[in-house]
C-alpha positions as a Markdown table, in Angstrom:
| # | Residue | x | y | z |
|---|---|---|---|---|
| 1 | Unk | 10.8 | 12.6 | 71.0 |
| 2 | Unk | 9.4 | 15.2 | 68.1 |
| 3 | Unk | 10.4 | 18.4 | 67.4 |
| 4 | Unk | 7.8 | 20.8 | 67.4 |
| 5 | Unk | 8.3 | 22.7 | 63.9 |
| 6 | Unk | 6.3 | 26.5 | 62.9 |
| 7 | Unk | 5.0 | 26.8 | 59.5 |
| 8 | Unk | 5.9 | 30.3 | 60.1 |
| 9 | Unk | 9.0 | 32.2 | 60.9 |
| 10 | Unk | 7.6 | 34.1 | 63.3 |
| 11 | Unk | 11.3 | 35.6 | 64.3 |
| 12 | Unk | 13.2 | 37.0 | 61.2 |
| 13 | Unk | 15.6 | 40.0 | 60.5 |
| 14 | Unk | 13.2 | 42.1 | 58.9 |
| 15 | Unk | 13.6 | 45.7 | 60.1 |
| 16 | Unk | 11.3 | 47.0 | 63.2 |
| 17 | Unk | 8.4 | 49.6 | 61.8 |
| 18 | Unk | 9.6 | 52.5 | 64.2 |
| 19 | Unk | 8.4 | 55.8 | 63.8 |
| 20 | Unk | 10.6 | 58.9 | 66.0 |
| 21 | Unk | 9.1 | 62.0 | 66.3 |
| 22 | Unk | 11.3 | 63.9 | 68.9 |
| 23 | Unk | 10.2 | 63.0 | 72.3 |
| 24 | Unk | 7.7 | 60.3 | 70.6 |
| 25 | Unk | 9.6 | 56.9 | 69.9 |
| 26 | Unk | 6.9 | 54.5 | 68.4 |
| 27 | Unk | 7.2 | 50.8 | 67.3 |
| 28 | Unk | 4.7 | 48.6 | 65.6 |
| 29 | Unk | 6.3 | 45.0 | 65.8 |
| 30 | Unk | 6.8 | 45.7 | 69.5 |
| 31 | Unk | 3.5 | 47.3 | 70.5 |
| 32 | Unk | 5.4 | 49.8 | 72.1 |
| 33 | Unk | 5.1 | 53.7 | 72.6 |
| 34 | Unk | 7.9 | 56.1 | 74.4 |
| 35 | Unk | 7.2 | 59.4 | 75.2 |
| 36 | Unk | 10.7 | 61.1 | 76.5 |
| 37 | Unk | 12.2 | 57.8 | 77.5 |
| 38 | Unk | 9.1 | 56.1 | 79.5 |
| 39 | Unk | 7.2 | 53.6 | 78.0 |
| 40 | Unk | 3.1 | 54.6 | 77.9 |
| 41 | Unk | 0.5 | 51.7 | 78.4 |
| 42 | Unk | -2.0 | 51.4 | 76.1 |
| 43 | Unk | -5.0 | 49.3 | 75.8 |
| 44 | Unk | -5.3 | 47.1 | 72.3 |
| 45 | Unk | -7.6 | 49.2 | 70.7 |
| 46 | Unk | -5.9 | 52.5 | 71.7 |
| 47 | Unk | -2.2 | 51.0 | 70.0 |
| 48 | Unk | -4.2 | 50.0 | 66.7 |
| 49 | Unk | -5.7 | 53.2 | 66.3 |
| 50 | Unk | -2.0 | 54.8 | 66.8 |
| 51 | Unk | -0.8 | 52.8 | 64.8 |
| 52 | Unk | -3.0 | 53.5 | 61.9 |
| 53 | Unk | -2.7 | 56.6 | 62.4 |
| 54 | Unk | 0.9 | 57.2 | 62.7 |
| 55 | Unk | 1.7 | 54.7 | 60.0 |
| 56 | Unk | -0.7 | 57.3 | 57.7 |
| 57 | Unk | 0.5 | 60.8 | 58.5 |
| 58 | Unk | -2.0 | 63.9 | 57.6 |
| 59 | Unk | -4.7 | 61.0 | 55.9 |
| 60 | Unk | -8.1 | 61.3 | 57.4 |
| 61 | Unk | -9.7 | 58.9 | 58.6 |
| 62 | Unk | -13.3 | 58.5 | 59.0 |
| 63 | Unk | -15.1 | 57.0 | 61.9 |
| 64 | Unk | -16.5 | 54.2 | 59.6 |
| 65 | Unk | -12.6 | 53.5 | 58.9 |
| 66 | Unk | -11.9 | 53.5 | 62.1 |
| 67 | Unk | -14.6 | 51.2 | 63.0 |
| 68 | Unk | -13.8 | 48.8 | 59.7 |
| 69 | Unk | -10.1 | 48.6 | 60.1 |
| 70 | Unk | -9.3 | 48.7 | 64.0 |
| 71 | Unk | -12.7 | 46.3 | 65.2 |
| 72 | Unk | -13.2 | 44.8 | 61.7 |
| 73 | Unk | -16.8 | 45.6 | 62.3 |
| 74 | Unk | -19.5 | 47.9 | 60.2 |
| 75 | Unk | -20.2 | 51.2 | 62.0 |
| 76 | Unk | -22.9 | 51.8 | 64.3 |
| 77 | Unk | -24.9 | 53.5 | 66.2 |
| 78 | Unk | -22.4 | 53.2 | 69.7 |
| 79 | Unk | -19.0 | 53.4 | 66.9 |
| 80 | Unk | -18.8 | 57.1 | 67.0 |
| 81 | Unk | -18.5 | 57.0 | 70.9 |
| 82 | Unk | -16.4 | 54.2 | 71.5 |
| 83 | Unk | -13.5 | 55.6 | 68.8 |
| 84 | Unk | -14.1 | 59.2 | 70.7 |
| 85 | Unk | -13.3 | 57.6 | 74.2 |
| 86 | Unk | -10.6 | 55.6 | 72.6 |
| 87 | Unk | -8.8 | 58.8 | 71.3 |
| 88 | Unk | -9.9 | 60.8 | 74.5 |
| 89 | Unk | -7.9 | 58.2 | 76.2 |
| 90 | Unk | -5.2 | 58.2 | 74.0 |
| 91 | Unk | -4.6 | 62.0 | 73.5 |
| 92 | Unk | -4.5 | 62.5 | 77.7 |
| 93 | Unk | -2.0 | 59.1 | 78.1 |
| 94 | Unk | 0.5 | 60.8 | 75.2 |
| 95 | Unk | 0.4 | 64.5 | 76.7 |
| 96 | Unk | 2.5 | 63.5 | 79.7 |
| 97 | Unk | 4.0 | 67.0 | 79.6 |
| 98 | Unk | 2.8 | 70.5 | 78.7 |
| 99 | Unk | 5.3 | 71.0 | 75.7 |
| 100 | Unk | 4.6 | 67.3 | 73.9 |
| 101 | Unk | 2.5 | 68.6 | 70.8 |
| 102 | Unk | -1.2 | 67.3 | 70.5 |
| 103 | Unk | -0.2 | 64.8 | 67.5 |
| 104 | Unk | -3.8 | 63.4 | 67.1 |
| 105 | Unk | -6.4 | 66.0 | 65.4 |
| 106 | Unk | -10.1 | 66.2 | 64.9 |
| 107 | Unk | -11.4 | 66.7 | 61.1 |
| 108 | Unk | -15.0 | 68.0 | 62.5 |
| 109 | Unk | -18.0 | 65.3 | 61.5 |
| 110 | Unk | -15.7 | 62.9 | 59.7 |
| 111 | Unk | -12.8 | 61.7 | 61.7 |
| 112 | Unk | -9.1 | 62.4 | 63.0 |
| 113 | Unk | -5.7 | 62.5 | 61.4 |
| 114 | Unk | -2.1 | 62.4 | 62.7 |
| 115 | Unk | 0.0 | 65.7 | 62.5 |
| 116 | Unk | 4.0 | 65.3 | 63.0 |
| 117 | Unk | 5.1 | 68.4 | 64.2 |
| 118 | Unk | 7.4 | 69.7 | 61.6 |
């Protein structure tokens, strides 16, 4: 009988990436999202781009970033579109309620940004 050993330690005590933001509880290691106490599906592609986002407060980011870092994949032609849905998506499933800020912004022609609500 063998033991099946990991070469990695895929469970250690490092601490969780969590970002609160009033009624916004995110965490990276869990792929989760909270907006006042309910947990929000997202797609994949809709938690990576939050997350790189979040995890870079007020830094613009470009659609070809975007495209580079989240699909690992040069910008094109049907890019621009697919990130727009993406954040479309994402900005209506994080409004669940009229007073929950609009945390994701538009930087016209170049690409979006996250804004904490100071």
């Amino acid at each position: 009988m063998s033991e099946y050993k990991s070469k990695r330690n895929w469970i250690n005590n490092d601490p969780l990436t969590i970002v609160d933001l009033g009624s916004l509880h995110f965490c990276l290691e869990y792929r989760s999202v909270e907006i006042c106490g309910k947990e929000i599906e997202l797609t994949a592609k809709e938690f990576d781009i939050l997350a790189l986002l979040i995890l870079n407060p007020h830094r613009v980011f470009t659609y070809e970033m975007i495209s580079d870092i989240v699909w690992n994949e040069e910008y094109n032609e049907y890019s621009r579109k697919a990130i727009n849905n993406h954040i479309s998506n994402l900005r209506k499933k994080l409004k669940t309620t009229p007073d929950i800020p609009n945390y994701i912004k538009s930087v016209h022609s170049v690409g979006y940004k996250f804004e904490p609500q100071e």
